[in-house]
Each structure stands twice: as C-alpha cells, then as structure tokens.
N, C-alpha and C positions, 0 to 999 in steps of 0.2 A: 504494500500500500504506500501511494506518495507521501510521504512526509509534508505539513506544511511549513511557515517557517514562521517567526515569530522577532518583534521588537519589543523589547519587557524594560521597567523602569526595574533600577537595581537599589535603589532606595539612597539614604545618605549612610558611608560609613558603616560598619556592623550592625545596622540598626535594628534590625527583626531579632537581634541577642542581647539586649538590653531591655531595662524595665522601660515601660512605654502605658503609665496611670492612663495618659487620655487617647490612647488607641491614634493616635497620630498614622502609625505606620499599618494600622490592623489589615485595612481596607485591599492594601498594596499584598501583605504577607497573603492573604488570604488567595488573594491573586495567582500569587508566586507558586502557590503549595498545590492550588490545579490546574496549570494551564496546561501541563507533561502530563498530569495523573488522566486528567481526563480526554486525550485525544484516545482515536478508535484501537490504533495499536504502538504500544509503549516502543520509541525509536530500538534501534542497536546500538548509537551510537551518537553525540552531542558535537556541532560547531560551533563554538560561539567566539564572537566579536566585541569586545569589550572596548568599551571606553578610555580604559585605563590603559593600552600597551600601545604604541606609535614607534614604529621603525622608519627608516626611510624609504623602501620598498616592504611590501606585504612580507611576512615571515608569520611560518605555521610553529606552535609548541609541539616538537614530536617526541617529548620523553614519555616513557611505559608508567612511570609513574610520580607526577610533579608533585611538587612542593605548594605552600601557600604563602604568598607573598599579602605579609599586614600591611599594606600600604595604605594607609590611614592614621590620624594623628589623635592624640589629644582623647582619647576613648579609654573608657572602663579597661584595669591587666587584661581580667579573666575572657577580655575580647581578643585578645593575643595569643590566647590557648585553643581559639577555635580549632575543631579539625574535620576537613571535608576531602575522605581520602579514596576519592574514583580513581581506577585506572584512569590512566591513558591512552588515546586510540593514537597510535604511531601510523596504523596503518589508513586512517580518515586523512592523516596531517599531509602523511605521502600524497594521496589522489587527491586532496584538497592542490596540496603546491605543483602538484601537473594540471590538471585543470585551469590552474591561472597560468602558469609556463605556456600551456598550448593556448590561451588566449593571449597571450603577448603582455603577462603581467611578472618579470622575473620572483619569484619566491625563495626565502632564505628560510632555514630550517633553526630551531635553538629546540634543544634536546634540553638546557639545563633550566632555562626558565622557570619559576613556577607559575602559577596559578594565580591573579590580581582579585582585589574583589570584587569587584564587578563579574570573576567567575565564580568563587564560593560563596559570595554570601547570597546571590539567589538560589543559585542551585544549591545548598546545606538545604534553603525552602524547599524548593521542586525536586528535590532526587536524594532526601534524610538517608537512605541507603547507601547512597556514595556508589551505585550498581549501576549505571553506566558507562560507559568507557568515554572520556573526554577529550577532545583536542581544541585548541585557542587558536584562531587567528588573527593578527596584529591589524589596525588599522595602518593605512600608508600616511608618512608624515604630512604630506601638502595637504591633507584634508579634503582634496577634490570630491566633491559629491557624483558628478559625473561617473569617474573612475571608480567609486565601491560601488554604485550599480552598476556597472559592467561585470564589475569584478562578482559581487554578487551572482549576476548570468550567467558568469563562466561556473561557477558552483554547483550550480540549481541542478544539474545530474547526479547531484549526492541525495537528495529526497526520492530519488528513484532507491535509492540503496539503503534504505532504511534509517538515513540521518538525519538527525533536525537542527536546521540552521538556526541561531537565535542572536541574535542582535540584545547585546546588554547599555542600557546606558538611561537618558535620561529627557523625557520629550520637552521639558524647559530645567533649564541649568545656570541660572545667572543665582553665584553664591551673594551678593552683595547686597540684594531686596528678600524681603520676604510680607506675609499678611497682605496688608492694604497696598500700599504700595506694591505689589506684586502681580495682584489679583486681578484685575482689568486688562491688559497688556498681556498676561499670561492666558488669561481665556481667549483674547482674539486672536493671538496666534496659535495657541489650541487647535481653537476654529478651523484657521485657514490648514493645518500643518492635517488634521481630520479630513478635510475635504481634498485636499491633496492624495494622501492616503487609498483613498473610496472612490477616488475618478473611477471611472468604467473601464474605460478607456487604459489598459496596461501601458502603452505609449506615453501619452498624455499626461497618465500617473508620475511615470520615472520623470519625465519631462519640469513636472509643476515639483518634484522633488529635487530635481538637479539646481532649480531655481528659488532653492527655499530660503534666499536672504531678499526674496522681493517680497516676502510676506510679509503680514503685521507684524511690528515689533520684534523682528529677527532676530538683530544683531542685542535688543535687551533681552530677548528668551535665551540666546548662547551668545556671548560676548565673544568666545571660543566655542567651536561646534565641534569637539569630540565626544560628546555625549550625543551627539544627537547624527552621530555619520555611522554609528551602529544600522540605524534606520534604513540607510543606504543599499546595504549590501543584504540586507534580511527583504527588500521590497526587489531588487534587484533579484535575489535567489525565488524570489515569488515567481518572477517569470508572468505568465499569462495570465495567473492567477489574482480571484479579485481580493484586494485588499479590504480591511473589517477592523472596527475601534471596538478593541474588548477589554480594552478599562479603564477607568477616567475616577479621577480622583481630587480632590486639593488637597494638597501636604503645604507646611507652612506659606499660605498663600499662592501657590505653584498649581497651575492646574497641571494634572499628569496621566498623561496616557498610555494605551500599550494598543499596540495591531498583530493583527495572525494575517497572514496571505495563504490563500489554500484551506 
C-alpha cells in the first residue's frame, strides 16, 4: 500500500516530557501519538526531514543505529536523559541518496550523526516503541523551496516501498512574538500557507508553495524558513497526491498546523 506523506509540527524543545498544568502542548501530543498509529498499514520504514540538520548539499543519516543529539537549551536535566532508540534504516538512506543522485541532487552520506529533535521528540510521541527502523534527511543549506520539492519528487518512489516520508518542523516559527501580538499575522498566513496546501491543482500546489514568501506575513511567520522547508519536500514527495490540513492549533499565540498528502 502507498504510503502517504506527512508535514507535522515538532513542538518547542522537549516539550511533550515536561509538566505542561495548562495542556499548552496537549492538542499537538495528541496529534503526534496518531497520525502513524492510525494510517491503514503501519510503514516498514520512516524518512524524515527535520528542521534542525542543514548541510550544504542534501546528506542522508545512514548509521544502523544513531545516537540522540539534545540540541536544545535551557530545559528541565531529566530532558537530557530522554531515550528514543529505533534502529536505523541504512538501507532507506542508501535508495533515498540515489534517488536524489539520479535526479541531479548530489547526496552525502554521515553514518555518525545522530538523531536532532525535531526527530525524537515527535517520534518518542508517534512510535513509544522505538520499532521502526529510521533514517534522517538533511535539508540543503540555501533553503530553496523550489529544490526540496523536486527533491521531494525525486523520493516519492519510496511510498511505493513501504516508507513514510515526514516532514518535521514548524508551520509558523518566529521565536520573538508570541499571544496577541502573534495571533493575527499568524492566522493569515495560516490561511494562505492552508490554501496553498489544498490547491487541487498538484502543479499549482508546488507552485503557490515554491512562492511562499508572497504570502501574508511571510517573512514574520519564518524570519528564517527552516522550519517551514520540511513542508517542501513532504508536498513535493506527495506527488499527485491531494494535499489535507489535519491539525491546527494555537500554541503561544502561533496558529499551527500539520498536512498529510495521500
């Protein structure tokens, strides 16, 4: 069965392993914990694209079994002791970095990498098991939107293969507003970034996504858009497939959403 593919908010920091009185993050965890559980057949095998890793070409993690990189600050010890210990699919990383090789995207391999959190701390949510086998793909340094939906396309024959590609990051990311100040500006580019999304139109889709600093409040939703070039490559691995908003949220004034394609 095709896999579809998936752009998922990864929350702030460890947050889903923290005490959380006013359910801030519930809405999100809850998200998190079925969007894998409940497709029709549980993948073989996980890609995901994290926010967190930028090389200067695309570079796949192909070690048998990574490590967890705390890259985050300022948080509770016993968030440092997390442990989210899936294999690794070596063999995803390999057909992942020829797929982009035969489309003209050269790929560098790191074997010693570990694991950012933008890949364990959703997936500790979606796969408590640690029973899927895992590989990481780097975003490309320039950030081009164009180029992770290509790159994307070049991928999309791994949902033939029982993998699901997932786009981790974050559908508005400006750390310096939050609440009121946030909340306006973050719903209309919501807005626009959703209908974008849900064009009918797969062309027209990629299209209105390759051009996502013409939207509302663009450059205030990602002042930097590595949280939001996950999107790219997960709509891009959609292929022909129609895009769908399956979560939406407001976390500290941040409207926050998630999409499945397929």
């Amino acid at each position: 069965m095709r896999q579809p593919t998936f752009f998922i908010p990864h929350g702030g920091g460890p947050c889903f392993f923290m005490d959380d009185p006013a359910g801030m993050w519930s809405r999100m965890e809850t998200f998190l914990a079925r969007f894998i559980a409940d497709l029709p057949e549980r993948p073989k095998a996980l890609l995901v694209v994290s926010g967190h890793w930028e090389e200067p070409g695309f570079a796949v993690q192909d070690g048998a079994k990574p490590g967890l990189l705390y890259d985050y600050y300022g948080f509770p010890d016993h968030t440092y002791q997390l442990r989210w210990d899936a294999p690794g699919a070596p063999d995803v990383a390999d057909r992942a970095a020829t797929l982009l090789a035969d489309a003209g995207f050269p790929t560098a391999r790191d074997g010693a990498r570990g694991w950012d959190h933008g890949v364990f701390v959703p997936l500790k949510v979606a796969v408590p098991g640690a029973d899927i086998p895992t590989a990481q793909l780097s975003l490309r340094a320039d950030l081009d939107p164009a180029a992770h939906i290509a790159a994307g396309r070049a991928l999309a024959p791994l949902r033939d293969e029982g993998v699901l590609i997932v786009g981790s990051g974050m559908s508005f990311h400006n750390m310096r507003v939050r609440n009121g100040d946030a909340t306006a500006p973050a719903d209309l580019f919501d807005a626009a970034l959703t209908e974008a999304v849900t064009d009918p139109d797969p062309q027209a889709r990629d299209a209105r996504l390759a051009a996502w600093e013409a939207m509302p409040h663009a450059r205030f939703a990602h002042p930097r858009e590595e949280h939001l070039i996950p999107l790219m490559v997960a709509a891009g691995a959609g292929a022909d497939d129609a895009g769908a908003h399956v979560f939406g949220d407001h976390v500290i004034g941040w409207k926050v959403s998630g999409y499945r394609f397929g």
